[in-house]
C-alpha positions in Angstrom: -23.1 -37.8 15.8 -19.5 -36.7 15.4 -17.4 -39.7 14.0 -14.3 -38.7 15.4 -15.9 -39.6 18.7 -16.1 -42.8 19.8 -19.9 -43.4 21.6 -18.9 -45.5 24.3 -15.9 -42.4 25.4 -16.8 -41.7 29.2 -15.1 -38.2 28.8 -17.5 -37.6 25.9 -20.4 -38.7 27.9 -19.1 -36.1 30.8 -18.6 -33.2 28.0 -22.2 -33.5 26.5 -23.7 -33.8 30.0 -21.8 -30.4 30.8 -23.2 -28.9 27.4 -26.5 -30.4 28.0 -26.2 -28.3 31.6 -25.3 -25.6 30.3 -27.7 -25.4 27.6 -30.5 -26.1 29.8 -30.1 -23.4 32.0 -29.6 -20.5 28.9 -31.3 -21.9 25.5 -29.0 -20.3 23.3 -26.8 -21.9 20.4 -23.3 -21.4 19.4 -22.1 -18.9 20.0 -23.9 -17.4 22.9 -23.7 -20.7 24.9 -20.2 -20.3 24.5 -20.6 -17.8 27.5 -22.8 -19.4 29.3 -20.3 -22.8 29.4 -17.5 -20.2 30.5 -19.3 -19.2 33.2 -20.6 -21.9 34.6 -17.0 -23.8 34.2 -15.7 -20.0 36.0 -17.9 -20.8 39.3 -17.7 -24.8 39.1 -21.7 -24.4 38.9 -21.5 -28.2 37.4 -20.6 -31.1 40.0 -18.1 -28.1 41.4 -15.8 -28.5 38.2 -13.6 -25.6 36.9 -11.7 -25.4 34.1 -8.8 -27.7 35.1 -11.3 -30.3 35.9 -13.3 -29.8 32.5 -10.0 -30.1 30.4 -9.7 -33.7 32.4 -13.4 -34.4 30.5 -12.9 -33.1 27.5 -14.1 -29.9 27.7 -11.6 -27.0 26.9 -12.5 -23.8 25.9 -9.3 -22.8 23.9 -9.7 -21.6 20.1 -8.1 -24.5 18.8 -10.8 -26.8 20.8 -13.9 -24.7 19.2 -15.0 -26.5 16.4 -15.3 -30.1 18.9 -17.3 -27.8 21.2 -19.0 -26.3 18.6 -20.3 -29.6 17.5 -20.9 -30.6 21.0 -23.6 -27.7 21.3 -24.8 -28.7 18.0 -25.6 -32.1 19.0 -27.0 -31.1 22.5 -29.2 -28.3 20.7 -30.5 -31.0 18.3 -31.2 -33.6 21.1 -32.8 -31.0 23.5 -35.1 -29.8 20.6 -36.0 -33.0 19.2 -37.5 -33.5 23.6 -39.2 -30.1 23.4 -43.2 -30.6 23.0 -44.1 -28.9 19.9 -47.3 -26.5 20.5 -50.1 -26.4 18.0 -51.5 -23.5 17.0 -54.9 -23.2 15.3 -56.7 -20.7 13.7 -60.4 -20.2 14.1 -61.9 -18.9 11.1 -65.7 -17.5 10.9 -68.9 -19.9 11.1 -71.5 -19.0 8.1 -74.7 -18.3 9.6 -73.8 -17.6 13.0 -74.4 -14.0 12.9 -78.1 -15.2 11.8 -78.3 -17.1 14.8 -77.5 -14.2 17.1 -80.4 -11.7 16.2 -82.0 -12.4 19.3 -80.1 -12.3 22.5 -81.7 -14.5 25.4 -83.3 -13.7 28.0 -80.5 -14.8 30.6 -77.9 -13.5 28.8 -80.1 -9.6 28.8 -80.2 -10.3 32.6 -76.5 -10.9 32.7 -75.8 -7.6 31.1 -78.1 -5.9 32.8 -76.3 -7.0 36.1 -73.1 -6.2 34.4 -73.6 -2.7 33.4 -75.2 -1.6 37.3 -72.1 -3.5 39.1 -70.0 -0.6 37.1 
């Protein structure tokens, strides 16, 4: 968290709600959610707020503003990926002795590819 912010700062609330908004509908970082923000805040695509409006909240998109925003999408990024489920991937690796047990198909599975190869 940013220590220049104070946690219980409505308009802070308000601007990472927008970030989180805007992050959830393109997951991108900084600097490519920099666009997205920008054009969400150019159709008031959140609660119908422009750019005036977002100012009011603490949300301004001028160069001397960047590094608070950039922090903002920082934290958003980092709380969004933190609520992610993580998939597991696994890797199946060869059973010793299984081609052993395979020397003799049975006899459903013959009868299966039998049926197989006169459908084709």
């Amino acid at each position: 968290m940013d220590p220049r912010r104070r946690p219980e700062d409505p308009d802070t609330d308000a601007a990472l709600d927008f970030v989180r908004f805007c992050h959830r509908r393109k997951r991108a970082s900084w600097p490519e959610l920099y666009d997205e923000m920008c054009h969400v805040a150019s159709r008031g695509l959140y609660h119908g707020w422009g750019f005036g409006e977002l100012a009011e909240h603490g949300i301004a998109f001028g160069l001397a503003e960047m590094p608070r925003l950039a922090g903002l999408v920082s934290e958003v990024a980092g709380q969004e990926a933190g609520r992610r489920p993580r998939l597991l991937v696994g890797a199946m690796t060869p059973v010793a002795g299984l081609a052993e047990a395979r020397e003799e198909p049975a006899e459903d599975a013959r009868r299966a590819s039998a049926f197989m190869g006169a459908a084709r």
